[in-house]
C-alpha positions as semicolon CSV with decimal commas, in nm:
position;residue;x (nm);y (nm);z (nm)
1;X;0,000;0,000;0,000
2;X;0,150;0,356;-0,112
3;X;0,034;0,702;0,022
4;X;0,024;1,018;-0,140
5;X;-0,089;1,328;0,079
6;X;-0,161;1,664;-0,074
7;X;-0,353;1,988;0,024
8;X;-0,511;2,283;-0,169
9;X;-0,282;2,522;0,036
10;X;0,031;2,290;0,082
11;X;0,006;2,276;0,418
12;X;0,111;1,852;0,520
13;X;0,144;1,614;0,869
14;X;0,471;1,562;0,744
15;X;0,604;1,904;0,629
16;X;0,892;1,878;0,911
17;X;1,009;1,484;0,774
18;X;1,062;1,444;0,434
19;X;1,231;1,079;0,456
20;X;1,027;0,817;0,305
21;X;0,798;0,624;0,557
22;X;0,776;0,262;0,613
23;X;0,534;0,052;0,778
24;X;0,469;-0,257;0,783
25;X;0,121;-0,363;0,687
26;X;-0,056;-0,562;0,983
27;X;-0,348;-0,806;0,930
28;X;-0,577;-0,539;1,045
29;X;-0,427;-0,306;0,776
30;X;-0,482;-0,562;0,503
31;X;-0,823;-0,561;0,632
32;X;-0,925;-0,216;0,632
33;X;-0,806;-0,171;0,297
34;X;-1,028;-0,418;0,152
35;X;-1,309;-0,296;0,348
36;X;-1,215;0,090;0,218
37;X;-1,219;-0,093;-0,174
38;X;-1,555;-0,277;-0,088
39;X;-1,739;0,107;0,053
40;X;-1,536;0,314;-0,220
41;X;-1,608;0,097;-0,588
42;X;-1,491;0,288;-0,922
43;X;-1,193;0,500;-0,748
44;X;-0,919;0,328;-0,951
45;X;-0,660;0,533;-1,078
46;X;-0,647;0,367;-1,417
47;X;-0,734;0,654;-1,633
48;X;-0,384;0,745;-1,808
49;X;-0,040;0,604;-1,846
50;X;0,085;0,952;-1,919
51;X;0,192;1,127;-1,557
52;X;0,091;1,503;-1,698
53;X;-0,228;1,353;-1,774
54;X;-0,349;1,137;-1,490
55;X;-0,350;1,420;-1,236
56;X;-0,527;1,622;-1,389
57;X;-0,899;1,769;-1,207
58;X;-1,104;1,605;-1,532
59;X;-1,054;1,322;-1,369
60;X;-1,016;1,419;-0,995
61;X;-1,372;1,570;-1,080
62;X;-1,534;1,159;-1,126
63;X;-1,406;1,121;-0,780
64;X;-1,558;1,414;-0,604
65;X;-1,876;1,333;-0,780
66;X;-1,888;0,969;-0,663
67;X;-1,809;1,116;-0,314
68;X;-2,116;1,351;-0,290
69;X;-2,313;1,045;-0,355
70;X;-2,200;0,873;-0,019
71;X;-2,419;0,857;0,237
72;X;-2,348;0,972;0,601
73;X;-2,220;0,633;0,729
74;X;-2,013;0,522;0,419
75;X;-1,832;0,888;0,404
76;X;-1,757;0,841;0,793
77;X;-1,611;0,489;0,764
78;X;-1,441;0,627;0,492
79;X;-1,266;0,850;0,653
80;X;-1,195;0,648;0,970
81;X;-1,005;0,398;0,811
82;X;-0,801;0,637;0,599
83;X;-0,718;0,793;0,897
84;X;-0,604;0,487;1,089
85;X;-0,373;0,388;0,805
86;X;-0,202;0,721;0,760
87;X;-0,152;0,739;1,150
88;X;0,087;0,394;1,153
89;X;0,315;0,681;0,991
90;X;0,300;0,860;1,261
91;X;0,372;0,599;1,523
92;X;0,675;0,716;1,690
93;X;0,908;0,456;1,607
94;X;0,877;0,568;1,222
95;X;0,822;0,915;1,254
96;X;1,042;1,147;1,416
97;X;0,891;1,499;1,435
98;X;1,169;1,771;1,421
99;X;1,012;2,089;1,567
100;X;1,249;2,378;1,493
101;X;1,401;2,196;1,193
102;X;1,322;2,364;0,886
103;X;1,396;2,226;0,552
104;X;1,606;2,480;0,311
105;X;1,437;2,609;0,049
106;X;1,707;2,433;-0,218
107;X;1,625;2,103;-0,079
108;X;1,231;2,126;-0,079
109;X;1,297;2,287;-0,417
110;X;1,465;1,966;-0,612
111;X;1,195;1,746;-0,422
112;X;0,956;1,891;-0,628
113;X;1,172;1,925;-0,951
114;X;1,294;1,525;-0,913
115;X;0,940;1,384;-0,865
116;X;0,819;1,593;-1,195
117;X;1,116;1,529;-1,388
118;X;1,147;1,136;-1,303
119;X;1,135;1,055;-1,666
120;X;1,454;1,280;-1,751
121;X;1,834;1,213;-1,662
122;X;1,876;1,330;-1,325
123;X;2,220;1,330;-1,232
124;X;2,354;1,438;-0,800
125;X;2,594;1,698;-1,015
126;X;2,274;1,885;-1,199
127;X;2,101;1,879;-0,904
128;X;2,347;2,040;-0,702
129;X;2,451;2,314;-1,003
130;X;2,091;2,394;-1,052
131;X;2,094;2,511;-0,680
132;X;2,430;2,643;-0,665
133;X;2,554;2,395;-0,442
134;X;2,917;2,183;-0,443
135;X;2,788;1,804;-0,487
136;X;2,916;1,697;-0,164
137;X;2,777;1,941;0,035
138;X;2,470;1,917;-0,168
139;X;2,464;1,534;-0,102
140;X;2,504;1,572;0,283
141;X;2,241;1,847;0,287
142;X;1,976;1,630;0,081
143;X;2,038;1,332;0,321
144;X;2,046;1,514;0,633
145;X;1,652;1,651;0,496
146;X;1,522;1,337;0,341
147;X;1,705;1,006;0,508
148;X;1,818;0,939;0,176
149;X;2,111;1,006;-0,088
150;X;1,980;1,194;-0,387
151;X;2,075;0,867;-0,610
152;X;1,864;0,636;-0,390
153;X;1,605;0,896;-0,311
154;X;1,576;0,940;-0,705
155;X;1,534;0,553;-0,801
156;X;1,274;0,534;-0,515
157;X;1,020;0,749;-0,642
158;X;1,096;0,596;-1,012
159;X;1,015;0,249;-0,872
160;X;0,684;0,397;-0,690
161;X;0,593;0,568;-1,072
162;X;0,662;0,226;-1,218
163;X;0,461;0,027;-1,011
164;X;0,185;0,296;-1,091
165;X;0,235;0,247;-1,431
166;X;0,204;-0,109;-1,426
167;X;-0,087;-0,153;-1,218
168;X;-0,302;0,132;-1,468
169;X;-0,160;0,101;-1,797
170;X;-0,066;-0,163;-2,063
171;X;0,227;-0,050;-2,115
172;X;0,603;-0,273;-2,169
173;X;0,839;-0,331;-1,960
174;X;1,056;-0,107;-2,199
175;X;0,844;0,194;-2,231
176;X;0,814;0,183;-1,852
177;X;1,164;0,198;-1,806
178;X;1,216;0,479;-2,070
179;X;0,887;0,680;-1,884
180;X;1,049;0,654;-1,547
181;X;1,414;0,749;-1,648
182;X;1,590;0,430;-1,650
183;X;1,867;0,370;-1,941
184;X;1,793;0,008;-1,999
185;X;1,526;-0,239;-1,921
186;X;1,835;-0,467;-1,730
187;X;1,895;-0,133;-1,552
188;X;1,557;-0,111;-1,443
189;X;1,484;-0,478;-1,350
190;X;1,760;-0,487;-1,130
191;X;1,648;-0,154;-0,962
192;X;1,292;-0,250;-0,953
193;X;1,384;-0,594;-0,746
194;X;1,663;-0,432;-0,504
195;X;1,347;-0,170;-0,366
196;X;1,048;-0,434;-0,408
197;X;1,240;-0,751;-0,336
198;X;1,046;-0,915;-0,661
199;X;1,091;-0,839;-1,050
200;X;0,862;-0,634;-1,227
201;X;0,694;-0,941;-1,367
202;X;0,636;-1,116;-1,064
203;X;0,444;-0,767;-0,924
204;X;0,291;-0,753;-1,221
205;X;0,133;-1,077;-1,152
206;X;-0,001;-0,989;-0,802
207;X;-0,144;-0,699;-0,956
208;X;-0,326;-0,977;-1,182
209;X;-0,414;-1,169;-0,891
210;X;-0,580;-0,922;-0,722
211;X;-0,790;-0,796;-1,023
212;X;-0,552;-0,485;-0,999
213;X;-0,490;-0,481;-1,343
214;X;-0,558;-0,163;-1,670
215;X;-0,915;-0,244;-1,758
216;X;-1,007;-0,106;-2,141
């Protein structure tokens, strides 16, 4: 299960920890989700392989519309369980809230550049130019902020884009690659099993298995 949080006025629980979080899913978790599919039908994200297109409100808009249609007690379960599964983020043991720890403008700055430019070569010694930084101090800086090396931190979020891909589209192993920024398919394979701990055609078949797959 992947989160993605976002606000109308950018304002996040996590705006003072920008590492990735990990949890592992309990039996409970894996229970509430399938409860939150059964309440919430027709909410799959299978509507574009193209990332400029699939965020898009034209499609945001089918969701709000199939939201006003909930009644009182499906909306509040709703939001229940979405709110017990984003707070095992916020257990202490995974989240460490830094009060007074403000994250440089530079840094937040090539977050948001790297997770809109995943498909293009993104190399630690553009990154740091583009912010007028030396790439070691640059590295430290981006590590320090996110938990992560820029390199890692980088192949990450292409693996989470992939598995998006492959669980809404019909598209090859070798466009995928080329859409998230990988040089080769080999490249990629080898990437995709060192973060998911399977290949991408073994995830692809859970996605099968779980009637996860691109319908149309």
């Amino acid at each position: 299960m992947q989160f993605f949080e976002e606000s109308n006025d950018g304002t996040s629980l996590f705006s003072n920890n920008r590492t990735i979080l990990k949890a592992e899913a309990s039996d409970i978790d894996i229970k509430l989700f399938i409860r939150l599919l059964e309440i919430n039908p027709g909410r799959g994200i299978n509507r574009s392989d193209n990332p400029k297109v699939y965020e898009k409100n034209i499609f945001y808009k089918e969701y709000q519309e199939l939201n006003n249609q909930q009644n009182i007690a499906t909306y509040m379960e709703t939001q229940g369980i979405l709110l017990q599964l984003v707070a095992r983020f916020l257990n202490p043991k995974i989240y460490k809230y830094h009060e007074k720890k403000i994250i440089p403008v530079k840094i937040t700055e090539t977050l948001s550049y790297i997770l809109v430019n995943l498909h293009q070569e993104l190399s630690v010694s553009y990154l740091a130019s583009r912010v007028n930084q030396n790439i070691d101090y640059f590295s430290r800086l981006f590590k320090e902020y996110t938990g992560e090396r820029p390199i890692n931190y980088i192949n990450e979020k292409r693996i989470e884009r992939a598995q998006y891909l492959m669980a809404t589209s019909r598209m090859s192993y070798s466009d995928i690659s080329l859409q998230t920024g990988f040089e080769n398919l080999s490249y990629f394979s080898k990437t995709f099993k060192k973060f998911t701990g399977i290949s991408p055609r073994e995830y692809k078949k859970q996605i099968y298995s779980v009637g996860f797959d691109h319908q149309g």
